[in-house]
N, CA, C and O of each residue as an XYZ file, in Angstrom:
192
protein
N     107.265     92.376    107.358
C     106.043     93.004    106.913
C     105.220     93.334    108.161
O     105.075     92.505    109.059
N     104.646     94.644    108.203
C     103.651     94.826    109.252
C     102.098     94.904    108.906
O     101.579     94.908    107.790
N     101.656     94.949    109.822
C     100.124     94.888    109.893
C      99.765     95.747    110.728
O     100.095     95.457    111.878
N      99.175     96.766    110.600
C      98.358     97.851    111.206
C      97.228     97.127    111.295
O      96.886     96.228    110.526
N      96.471     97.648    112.532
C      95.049     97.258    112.367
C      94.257     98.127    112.912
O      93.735     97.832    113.987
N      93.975     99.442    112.275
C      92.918    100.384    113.493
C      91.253     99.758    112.480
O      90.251     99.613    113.180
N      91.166     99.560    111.492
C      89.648     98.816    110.969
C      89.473     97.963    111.284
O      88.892     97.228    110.487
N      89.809     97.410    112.602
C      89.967     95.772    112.928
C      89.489     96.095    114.184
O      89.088     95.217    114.948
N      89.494     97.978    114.650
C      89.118     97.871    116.257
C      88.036     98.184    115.953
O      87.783     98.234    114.749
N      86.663     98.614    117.241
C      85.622     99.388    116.981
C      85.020     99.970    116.202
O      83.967     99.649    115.652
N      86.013    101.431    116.015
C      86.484    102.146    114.908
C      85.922    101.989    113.358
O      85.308    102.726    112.587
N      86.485    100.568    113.302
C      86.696     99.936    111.685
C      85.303     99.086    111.372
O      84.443     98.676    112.151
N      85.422     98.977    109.863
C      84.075     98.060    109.786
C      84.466     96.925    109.333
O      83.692     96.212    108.694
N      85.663     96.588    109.574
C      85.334     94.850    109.656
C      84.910     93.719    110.858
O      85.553     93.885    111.894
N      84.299     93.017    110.878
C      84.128     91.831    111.551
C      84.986     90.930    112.357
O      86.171     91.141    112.102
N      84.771     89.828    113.404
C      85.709     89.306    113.647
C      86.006     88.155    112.461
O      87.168     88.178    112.056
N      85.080     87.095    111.810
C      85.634     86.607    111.089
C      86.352     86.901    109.809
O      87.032     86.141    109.121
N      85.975     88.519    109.585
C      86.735     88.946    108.244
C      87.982     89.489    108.874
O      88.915     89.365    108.081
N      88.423     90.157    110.233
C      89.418     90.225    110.982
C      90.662     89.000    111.088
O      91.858     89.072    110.804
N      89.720     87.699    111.696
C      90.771     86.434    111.410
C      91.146     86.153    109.869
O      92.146     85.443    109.757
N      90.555     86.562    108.654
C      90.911     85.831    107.253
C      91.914     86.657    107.050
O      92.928     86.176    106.544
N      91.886     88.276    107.430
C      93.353     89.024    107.035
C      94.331     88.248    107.948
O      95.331     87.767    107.413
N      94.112     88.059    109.454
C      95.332     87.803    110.161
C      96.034     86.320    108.769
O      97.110     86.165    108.193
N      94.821     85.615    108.773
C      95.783     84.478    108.589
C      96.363     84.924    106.826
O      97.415     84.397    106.467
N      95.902     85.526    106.194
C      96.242     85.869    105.080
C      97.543     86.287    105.251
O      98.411     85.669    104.634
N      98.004     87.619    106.278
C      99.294     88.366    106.433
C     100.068     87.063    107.164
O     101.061     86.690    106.539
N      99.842     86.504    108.080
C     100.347     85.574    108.562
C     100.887     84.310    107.230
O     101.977     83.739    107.280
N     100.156     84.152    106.450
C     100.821     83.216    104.587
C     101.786     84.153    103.985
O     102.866     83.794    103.517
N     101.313     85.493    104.017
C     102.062     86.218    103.181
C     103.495     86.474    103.827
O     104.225     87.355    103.371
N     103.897     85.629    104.969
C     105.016     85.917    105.674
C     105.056     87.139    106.710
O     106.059     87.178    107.423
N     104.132     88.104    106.877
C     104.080     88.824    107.744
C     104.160     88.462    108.912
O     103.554     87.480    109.342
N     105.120     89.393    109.789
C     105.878     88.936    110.706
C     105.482     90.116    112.041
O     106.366     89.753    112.817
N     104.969     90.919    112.571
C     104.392     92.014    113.172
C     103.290     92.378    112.693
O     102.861     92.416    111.540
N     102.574     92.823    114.344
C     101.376     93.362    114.032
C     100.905     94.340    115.179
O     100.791     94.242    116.400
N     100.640     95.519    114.056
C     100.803     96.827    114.861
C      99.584     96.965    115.889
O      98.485     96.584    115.484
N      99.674     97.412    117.019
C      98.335     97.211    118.088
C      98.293     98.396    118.977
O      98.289     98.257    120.200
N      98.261     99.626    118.370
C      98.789    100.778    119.541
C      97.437    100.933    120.103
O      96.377    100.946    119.479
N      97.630    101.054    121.409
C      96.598    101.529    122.476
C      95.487    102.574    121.671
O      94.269    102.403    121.718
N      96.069    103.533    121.027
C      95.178    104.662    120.505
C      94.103    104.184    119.771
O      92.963    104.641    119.848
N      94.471    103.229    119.029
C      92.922    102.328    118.098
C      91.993    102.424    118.440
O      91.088    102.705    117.654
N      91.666    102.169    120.282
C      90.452    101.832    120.693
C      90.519    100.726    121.473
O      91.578    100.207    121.826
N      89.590    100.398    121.717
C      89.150     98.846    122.586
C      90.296     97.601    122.735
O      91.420     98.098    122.664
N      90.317     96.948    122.817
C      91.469     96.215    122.622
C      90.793     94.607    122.193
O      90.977     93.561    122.815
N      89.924     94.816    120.862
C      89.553     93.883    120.455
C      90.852     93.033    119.383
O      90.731     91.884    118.958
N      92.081     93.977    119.115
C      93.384     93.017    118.436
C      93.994     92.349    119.676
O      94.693     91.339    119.588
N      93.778     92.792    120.521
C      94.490     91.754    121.175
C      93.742     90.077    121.771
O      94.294     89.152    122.365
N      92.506     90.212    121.366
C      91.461     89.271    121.705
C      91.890     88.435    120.178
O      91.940     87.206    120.114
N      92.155     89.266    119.106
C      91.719     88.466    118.075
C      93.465     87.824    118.159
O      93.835     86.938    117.389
């Protein structure tokens, strides 16, 4: 399972703590990748 995250950069309007409840959510749901392309923006997924 992947995980995109461009609403997770700048860009997007989520938060960091509503940012960590998806990670760990996809992370239960067995999700296994998580998409982080440079183009998003800032590189606040790779912080989170």
């Amino acid at each position: 399972m992947v995980l995109g995250n461009l609403e997770v950069q700048d860009w997007g309007t989520v938060n960091e703590d509503h940012a960590l409840e998806i990670l760990h959510e996809f992370e239960e749901c067995g999700g296994n990748f998580i998409e982080t392309a440079d183009v998003y923006g800032m590189v606040l997924e790779n912080h989170l």
